[in-house]
N, C-alpha and C positions, 0 to 999 in steps of 0.2 A: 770377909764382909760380904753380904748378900745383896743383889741388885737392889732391893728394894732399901737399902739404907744406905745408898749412894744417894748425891745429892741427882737432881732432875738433869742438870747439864753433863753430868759427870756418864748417866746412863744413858744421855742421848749420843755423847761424844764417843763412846764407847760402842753406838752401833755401826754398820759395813754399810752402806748405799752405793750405788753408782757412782751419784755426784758427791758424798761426802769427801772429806780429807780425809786419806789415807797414812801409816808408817810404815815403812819401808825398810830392808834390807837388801843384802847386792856381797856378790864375790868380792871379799876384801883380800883375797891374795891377789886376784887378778888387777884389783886398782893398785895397787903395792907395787905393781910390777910394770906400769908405765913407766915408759921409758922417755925422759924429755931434757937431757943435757945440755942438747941443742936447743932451746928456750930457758932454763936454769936462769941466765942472770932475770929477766922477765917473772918468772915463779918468784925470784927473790925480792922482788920491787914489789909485787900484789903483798908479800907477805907482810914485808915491812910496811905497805899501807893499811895493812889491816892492822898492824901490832901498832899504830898512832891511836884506835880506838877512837873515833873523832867524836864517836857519841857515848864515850864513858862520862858524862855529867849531865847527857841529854834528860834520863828518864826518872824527872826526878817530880815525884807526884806534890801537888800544889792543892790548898786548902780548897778550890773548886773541886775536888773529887768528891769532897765532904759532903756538898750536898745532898738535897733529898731530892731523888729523881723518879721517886714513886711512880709522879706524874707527868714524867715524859712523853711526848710522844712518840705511838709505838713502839712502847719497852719492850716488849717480846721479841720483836723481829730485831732491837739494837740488840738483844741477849744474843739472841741467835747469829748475830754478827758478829758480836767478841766471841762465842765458843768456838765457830767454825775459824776465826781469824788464832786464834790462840792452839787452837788441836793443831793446824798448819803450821806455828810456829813450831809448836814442841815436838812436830812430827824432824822439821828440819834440826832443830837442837838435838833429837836422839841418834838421826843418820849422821850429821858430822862429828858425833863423842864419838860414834861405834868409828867412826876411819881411822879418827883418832887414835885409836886403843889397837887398832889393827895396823896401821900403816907404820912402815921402817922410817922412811926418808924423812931428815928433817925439817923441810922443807914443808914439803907435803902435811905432815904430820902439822905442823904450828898455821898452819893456813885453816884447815879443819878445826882446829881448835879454837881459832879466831872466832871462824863462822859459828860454831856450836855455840859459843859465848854471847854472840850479839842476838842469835835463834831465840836462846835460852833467857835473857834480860827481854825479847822481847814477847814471849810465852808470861813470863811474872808480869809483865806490865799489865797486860790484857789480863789475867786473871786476877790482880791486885784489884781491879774495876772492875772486874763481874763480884770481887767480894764485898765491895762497897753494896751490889746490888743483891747480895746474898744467894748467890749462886755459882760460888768458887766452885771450879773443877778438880778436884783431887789427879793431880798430876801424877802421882804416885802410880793409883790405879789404871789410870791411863796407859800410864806406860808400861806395865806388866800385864794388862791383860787385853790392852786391842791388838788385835790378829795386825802382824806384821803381814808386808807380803813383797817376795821379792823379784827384784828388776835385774836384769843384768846391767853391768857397769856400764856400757852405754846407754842404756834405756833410763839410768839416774840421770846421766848428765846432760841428755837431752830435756827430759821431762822439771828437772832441778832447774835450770837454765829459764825454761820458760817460766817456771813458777813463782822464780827470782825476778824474773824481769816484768812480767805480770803483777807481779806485786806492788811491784815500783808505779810502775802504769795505772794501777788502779788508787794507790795512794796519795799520789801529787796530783792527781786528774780531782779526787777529794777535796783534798788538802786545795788547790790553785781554787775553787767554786768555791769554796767557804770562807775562802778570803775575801772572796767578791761580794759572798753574800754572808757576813758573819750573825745575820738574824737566824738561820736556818742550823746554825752550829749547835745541836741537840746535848750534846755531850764536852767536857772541856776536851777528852783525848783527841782529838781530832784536831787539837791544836799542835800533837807533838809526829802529825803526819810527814813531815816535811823529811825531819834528819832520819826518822824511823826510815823512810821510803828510799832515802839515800845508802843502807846499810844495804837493801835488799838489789839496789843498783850495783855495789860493788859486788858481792857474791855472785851475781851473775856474770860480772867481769871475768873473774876467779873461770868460773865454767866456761866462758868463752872460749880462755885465754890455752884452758885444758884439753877444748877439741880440737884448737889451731894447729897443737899440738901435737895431736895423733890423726893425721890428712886422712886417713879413712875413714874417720868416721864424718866425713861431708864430703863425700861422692860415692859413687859407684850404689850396690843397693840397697845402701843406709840411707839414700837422701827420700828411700820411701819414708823409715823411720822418722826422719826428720818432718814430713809433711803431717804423718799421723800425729807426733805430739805436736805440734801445732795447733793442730783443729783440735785435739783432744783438748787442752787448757781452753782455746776458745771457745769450743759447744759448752763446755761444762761449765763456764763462768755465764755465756750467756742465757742457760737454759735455769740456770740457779739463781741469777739477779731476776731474771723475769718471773719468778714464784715470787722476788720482795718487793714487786714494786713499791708495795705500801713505804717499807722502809727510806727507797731511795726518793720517794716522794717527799716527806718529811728533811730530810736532807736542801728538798727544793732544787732535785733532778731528777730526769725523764728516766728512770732506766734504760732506753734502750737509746739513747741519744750517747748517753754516757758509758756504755757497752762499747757502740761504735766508737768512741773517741779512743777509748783505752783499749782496742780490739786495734784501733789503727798506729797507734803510739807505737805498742809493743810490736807490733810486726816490723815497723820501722825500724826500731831497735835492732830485733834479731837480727839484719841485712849486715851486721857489723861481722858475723860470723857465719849465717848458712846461706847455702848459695842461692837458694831459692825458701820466699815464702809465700801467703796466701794471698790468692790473688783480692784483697780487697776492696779494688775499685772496678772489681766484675755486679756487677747488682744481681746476679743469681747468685753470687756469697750469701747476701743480707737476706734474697729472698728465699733460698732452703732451710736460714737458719730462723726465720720467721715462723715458716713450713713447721720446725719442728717445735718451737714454741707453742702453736697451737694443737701440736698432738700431744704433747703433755700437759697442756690444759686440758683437755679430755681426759686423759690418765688421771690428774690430779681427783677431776670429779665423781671418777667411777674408784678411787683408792679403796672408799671403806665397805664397798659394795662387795661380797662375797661369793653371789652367787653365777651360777657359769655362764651366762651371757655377759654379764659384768667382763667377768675374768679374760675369756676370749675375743672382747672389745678391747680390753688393754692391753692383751696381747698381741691383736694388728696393729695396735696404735705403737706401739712401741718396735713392729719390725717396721711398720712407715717411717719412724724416727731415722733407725737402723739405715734406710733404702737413701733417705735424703741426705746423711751424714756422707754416705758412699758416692753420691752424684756432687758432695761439696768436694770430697778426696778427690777425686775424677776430673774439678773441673783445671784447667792449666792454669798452675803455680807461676808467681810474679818471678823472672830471672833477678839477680842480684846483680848491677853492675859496679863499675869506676863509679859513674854519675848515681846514683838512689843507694849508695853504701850508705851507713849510719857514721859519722867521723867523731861519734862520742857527744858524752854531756857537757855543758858549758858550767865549768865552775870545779870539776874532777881535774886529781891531776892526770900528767899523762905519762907516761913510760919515757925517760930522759932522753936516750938515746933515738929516741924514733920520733918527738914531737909528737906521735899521734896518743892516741889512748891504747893504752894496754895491750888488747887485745883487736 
């Protein structure tokens, strides 16, 4: 099938950008070959919380879909919401089949499979609703022909971990507004934010629960790794809301109000497992990351401009990016103590033996 007879989302989903959602691959002999006996019964309690499925009945679409949302506002940018939110999922449903299929243990192996399953219900859901709006993504072609690209086995579990927990952060931060304000509720999905967001809460348990487990990789000079993807999910999430504010306007939030809230949630979050994260409550965080907001507004305006002063404008603009991103890595990371740990969600169960959560 030729580009041009793909559907619009299908060839958009299908291109590589910076900010886009990426699919991934990773040395699966090497994840095969963790070693975690000494946490075993723990592996085996996330597994059996994931095999209860608690939202095998959740996603069950309701004659609100039906409607005609011709006339929504802002359909473009809600499209461009479910594609980017649905390539994401099916990006995570294809990396946990492929562990799947690759990994010995069984253990291991049924925990991946869990997740690939809840990824993968929730990749259909989101596309079940972009076909209502007729602009289904052919999944198929997705997954055979976007350029994979691969992490090593640490760089998944860091980078997975945030993406998981960011997810969550961004869905109930949704989801908790639109309960407040249910006039601004543009579409019904956003009703089934809640236990959706809760799936993406455990998975990142799961990864937590897997670096606890191999102590090197959160010291020594992984815990740069650790700072980069950090800031890498946060620049990239707030560099990418700030192109929709239209969008999150329509919602009846500020993007960058709600950036910050979900930029501060999740950091909180991570504290449950790395020993250091971004310092936050530094105001050159917000002010670099502003800094760079406004050079890709420039970028955005010189995009379709071809010729070499254009080009060489977006090229400083974009090592300005580069230079401020470097002074937000640079500036000193929040320690992680006893007191500003995360002690987990309220309403999760927790690991029997310990009281606390999981990981």
């Amino acid at each position: 099938m030729e580009m041009a007879e793909l559907s619009g989302t299908t060839r958009h989903a299908l291109k590589e950008a910076v900010l886009s959602p990426r699919f991934y691959t990773t040395d699966f002999k090497a994840v095969d070959g963790i070693k975690f006996n000494h946490m075993r019964p723990e592996f085996e309690w996330i597994r059996d919380e994931f095999g209860k499925d608690y939202n095998l009945n959740h996603f069950k679409r309701t004659n609100e879909f039906l409607e005609n949302f011709d006339d929504m506002p802002v359909r473009d940018g809600f499209i461009e919401f479910l594609e980017r939110s649905c390539t994401a999922e099916f990006s995570g449903c294809l990396l946990y089949a492929e562990m799947t299929k690759h990994l010995k243990d069984p253990t291991l192996k049924r925990i991946f499979q869990y997740m690939s399953r809840d990824e993968g219900r929730h990749a259909g859901f989101l596309n079940k609703t972009m076909g209502d709006l007729g602009v289904a993504i052919d999944l198929t072609i997705l997954q055979t022909r976007k350029k994979y690209t691969y992490f090593k086995p640490k760089f998944i579990y860091y980078a997975t971990y945030m993406s998981e927990k960011i997810g969550y952060a961004r869905y109930i931060t949704i989801y908790r507004h639109l309960e407040q304000h249910p006039e601004s509720t543009i579409h019904p999905i956003f009703k089934w934010f809640k236990e959706w967001c809760n799936d993406e809460y455990r998975h990142g348990e799961f990864f937590a629960l897997l670096m606890r487990s191999q102590p090197h990789l959160l010291r020594g000079r992984n815990l740069y790794w650790v700072r980069f993807f950090q800031l890498a999910v946060y620049a990239t999430m707030y560099l990418n809301d700030a192109r929709r504010a239209d969008f999150y306007a329509a919602l009846g939030l500020n993007w960058r109000e709600y950036d910050e809230k979900v930029i501060r949630l999740c950091n909180q979050i991570t504290t449950q497992v790395f020993p250091l994260t971004m310092p936050v409550d530094n105001p050159q965080f917000w002010q670099l990351l502003d800094t760079c907001v406004s050079l890709d507004r420039k970028i955005q305006k010189l995009s379709e401009r071809q010729d070499p002063i254009s080009k060489a404008r977006v090229a400083g603009y974009r090592l300005a990016i580069a230079r401020n991103l470097l002074r937000l890595y640079l500036l000193p990371p929040r320690q992680t103590t006893e007191q500003n740990r995360w002690r987990g969600l309220p309403g999760f169960p927790n690991y029997p033996e310990t009281g606390a959560a999981p990981v």
